[in-house]
C-alpha positions in Angstrom: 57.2 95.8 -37.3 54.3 97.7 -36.1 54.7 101.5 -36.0 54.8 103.5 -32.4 51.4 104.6 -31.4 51.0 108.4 -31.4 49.4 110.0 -28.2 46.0 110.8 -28.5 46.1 114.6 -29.6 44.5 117.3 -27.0 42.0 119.9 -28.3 43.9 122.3 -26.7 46.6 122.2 -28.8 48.9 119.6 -27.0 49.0 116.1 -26.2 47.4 114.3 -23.3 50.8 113.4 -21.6 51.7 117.6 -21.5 48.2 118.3 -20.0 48.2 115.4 -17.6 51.9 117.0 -16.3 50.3 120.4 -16.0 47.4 119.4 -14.0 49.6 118.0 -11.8 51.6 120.7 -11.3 48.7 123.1 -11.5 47.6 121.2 -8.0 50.9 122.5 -6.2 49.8 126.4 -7.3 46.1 126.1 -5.6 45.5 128.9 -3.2 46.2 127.6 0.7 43.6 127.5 3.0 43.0 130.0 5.9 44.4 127.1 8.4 47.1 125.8 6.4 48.4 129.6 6.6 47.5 130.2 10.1 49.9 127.1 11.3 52.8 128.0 9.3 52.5 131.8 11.0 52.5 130.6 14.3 55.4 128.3 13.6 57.1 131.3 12.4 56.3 133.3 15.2 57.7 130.8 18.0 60.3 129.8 16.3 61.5 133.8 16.7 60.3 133.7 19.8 62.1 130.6 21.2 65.2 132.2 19.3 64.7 135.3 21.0 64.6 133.5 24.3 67.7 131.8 23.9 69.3 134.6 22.7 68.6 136.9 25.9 69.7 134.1 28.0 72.9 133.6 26.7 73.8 137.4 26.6 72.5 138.1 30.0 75.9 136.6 31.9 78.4 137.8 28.9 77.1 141.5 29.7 77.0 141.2 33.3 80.5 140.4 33.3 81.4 143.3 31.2 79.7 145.8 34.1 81.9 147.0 37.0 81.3 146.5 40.2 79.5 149.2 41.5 80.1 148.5 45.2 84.7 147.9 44.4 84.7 151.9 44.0 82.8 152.9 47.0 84.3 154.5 49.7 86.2 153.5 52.4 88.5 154.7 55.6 92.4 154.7 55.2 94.6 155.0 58.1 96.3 158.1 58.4 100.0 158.1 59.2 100.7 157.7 62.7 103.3 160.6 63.0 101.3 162.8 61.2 98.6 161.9 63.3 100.2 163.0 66.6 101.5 166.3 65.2 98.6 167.1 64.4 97.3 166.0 68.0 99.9 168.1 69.1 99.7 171.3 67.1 98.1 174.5 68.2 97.4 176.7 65.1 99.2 175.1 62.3 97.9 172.9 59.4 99.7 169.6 59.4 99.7 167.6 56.7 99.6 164.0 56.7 100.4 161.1 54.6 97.5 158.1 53.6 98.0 154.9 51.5 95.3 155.3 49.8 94.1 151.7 48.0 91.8 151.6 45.3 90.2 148.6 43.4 89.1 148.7 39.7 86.6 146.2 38.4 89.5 144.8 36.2 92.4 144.9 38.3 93.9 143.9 41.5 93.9 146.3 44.4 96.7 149.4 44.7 98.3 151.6 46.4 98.9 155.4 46.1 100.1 157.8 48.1 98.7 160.2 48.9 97.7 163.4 51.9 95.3 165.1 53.5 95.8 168.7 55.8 94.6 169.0 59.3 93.8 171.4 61.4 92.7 171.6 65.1 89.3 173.2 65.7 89.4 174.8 69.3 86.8 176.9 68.9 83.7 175.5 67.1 81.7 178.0 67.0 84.6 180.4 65.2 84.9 177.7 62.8 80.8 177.5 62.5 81.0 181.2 62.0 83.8 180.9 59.0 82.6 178.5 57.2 79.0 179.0 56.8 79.1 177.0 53.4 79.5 173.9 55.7 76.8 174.8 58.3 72.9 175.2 58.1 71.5 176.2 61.7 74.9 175.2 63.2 74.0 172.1 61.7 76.1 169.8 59.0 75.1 170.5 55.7 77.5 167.2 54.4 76.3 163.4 55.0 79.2 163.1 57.9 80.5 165.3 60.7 82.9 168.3 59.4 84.2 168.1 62.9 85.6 165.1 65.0 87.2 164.8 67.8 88.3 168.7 67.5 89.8 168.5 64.3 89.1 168.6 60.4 90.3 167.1 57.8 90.7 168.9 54.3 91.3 167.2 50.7 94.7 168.0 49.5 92.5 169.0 46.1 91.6 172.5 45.2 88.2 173.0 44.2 88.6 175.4 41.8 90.4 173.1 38.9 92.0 170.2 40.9 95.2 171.3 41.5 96.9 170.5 44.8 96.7 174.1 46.8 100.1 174.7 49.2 100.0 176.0 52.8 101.6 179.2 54.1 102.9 178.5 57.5 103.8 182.5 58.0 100.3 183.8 56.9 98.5 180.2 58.3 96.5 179.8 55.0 96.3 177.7 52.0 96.8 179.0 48.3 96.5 177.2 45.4 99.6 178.4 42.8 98.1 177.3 39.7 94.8 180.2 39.4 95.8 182.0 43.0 92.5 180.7 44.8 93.3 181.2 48.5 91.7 180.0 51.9 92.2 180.8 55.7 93.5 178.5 58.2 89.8 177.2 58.2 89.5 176.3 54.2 87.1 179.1 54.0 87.2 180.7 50.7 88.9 184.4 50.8 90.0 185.1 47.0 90.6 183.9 43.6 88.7 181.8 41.5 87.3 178.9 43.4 83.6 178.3 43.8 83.7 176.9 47.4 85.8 176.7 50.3 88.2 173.6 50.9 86.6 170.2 51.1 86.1 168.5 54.6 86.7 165.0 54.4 85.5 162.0 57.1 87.6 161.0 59.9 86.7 158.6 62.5 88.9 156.4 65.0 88.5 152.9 65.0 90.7 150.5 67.6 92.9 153.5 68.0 93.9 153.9 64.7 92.6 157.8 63.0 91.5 156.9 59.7 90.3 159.3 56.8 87.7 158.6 54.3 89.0 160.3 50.9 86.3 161.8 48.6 87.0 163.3 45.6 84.6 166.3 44.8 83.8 168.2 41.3 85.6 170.7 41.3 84.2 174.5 40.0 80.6 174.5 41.8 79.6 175.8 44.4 77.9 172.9 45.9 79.6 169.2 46.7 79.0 166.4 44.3 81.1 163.3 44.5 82.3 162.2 41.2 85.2 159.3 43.1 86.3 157.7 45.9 89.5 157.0 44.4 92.7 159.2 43.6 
């Protein structure tokens, strides 16, 4: 039996098989050409881009339904109570307080209910009331977005505005303190001692299909000037 042929022996020091396998391989290693490198960047590039895109799209409606609703908290008008209404109809010098449901609505939960009041007072002099409470009036004009007086009376949040306590009224002196810091107020809300920055808070009333209603507004409370921070309790 013949013997196996040997392969031919390369100069190099191997054989011709070895150097045939690493020019072959050698080919895979060869520097890529400017175009060759220019398509697989731009394939890179839109495939982020068209990731990107898909991305934004998708987290677009997730986000927007984690945002409130804006326009749920905004204001609105609450009836007053009808009894308190007439007293106050009725009264001469007296504050009268009167009861409102007040109904709120949170992005996230159903609509409710709190109770809560407001004080009243009837304005039959308007320029008296001008007069005290300059920190409403500009030129005997309103300095707030809505009429401080309506149909001859005022409405006054329940809500200090020193801290946001709830002030008290004082039938025999016909003023309002607040017994938490001793801020006290006239029978027209105007500021007369203690800490507060401002006088009491007017709030909207209007009548609508014969029904008084109140629009509450919660003000920030230690500044002089009126900033609402809520329409809700």
């Amino acid at each position: 039996m013949a013997a196996a042929e040997k392969p031919p022996y390369n100069r190099s020091g191997g054989d011709a098989n070895l150097s045939s396998h690493t020019h072959v391989h050698g080919a895979y290693e060869e520097p890529e050409t400017p175009e060759v490198i220019s398509r697989r960047q731009w394939m890179a590039n839109a495939t982020i881009a068209i990731s990107g895109v898909i991305g934004l799209t998708l987290a677009i409606p997730i986000v927007g339904s984690l945002v409130p609703d804006v326009g749920s908290g905004g204001a609105t008008f609450t009836p007053l109570d009808d009894n308190g209404w007439k007293q106050l109809q009725t009264a001469t010098d007296k504050a009268v307080q009167i009861d409102i449901n007040l109904k709120s609505k949170d992005a996230y939960l159903p609509e409710q209910t709190a109770p809560q009041s407001v004080w009243g007072i009837k304005v039959k002099d308007p320029q008296k009331f001008m007069r005290d409470r300059k920190d409403l009036f500009v030129d005997d004009k309103d300095t707030l977005p809505y009429p401080v007086v309506t149909m001859g009376f005022v409405l006054f949040s329940p809500i200090c505005p020193h801290l946001g306590c709830y002030y008290q009224y004082k039938t025999a002196t016909n003023s309002f303190f607040c017994p938490c810091h001793g801020s006290t107020y006239d029978q027209y809300g105007a500021r007369t001692g203690g800490p507060t920055a401002r006088g009491l808070d007017p709030l909207p009333l209007r009548e609508q299909s014969g029904v008084a209603q109140a629009e509450w507004i919660r003000y920030a409370p230690t500044v002089p000037n009126r900033l609402v921070i809520s329409y809700t309790s």
